[in-house]
Phi, psi and omega in degrees: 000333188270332182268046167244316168297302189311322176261350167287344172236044129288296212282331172290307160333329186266329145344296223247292176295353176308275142002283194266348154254015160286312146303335160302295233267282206317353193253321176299306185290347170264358137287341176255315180285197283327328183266280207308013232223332212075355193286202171211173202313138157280359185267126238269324167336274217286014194272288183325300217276352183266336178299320191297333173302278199311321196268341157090336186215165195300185174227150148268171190313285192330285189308325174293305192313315159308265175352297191291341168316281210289350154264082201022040209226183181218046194264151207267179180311299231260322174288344197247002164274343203284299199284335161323289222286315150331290172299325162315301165286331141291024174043041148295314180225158186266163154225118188256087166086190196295116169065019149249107188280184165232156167238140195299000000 
């Protein structure tokens, strides 16, 4: 009996995680049609790196807030300096003089 509790909460567990990659797989792909759409990524990460991408040359905060703007997102100054600031440390985007990112 006991070792029957034990594997139904093996199973819930694996479920669960089961789940949550399942929303992972769902999210990627509503990332990749998005980019294939021309549009851009819902996670505001990878929306930065594409607008930073797509433009070829460094940005400022401001200019990036615009570009997502104009691609349909509503992301605020501070949060897309903040995810700057993140990316930077994973040495995803460069910083070329003040306050122009780049991206890798």
């Amino acid at each position: 009996m006991r070792e029957l509790e034990e594997l139904e909460q093996q199973l819930a567990r694996l479920a669960a995680r089961a789940a949550g990659k399942r929303e992972e797989v769902a999210r990627l792909r509503e990332s990749i049609a998005a980019v294939k759409r021309g549009g851009l990524p819902p996670a505001r990460t990878d929306a930065i790196l594409a607008v930073l991408r797509r433009s070829g040359s460094a940005m400022s905060p401001k200019e990036i807030v615009t570009a997502l703007r104009d691609g349909g997102r509503d992301d605020e100054l501070r949060s897309v300096t903040a995810t700057l600031n993140h990316l930077l440390g994973q040495k995803r985007v460069l910083r070329q003089g003040r306050g122009r990112y780049l991206a890798v």
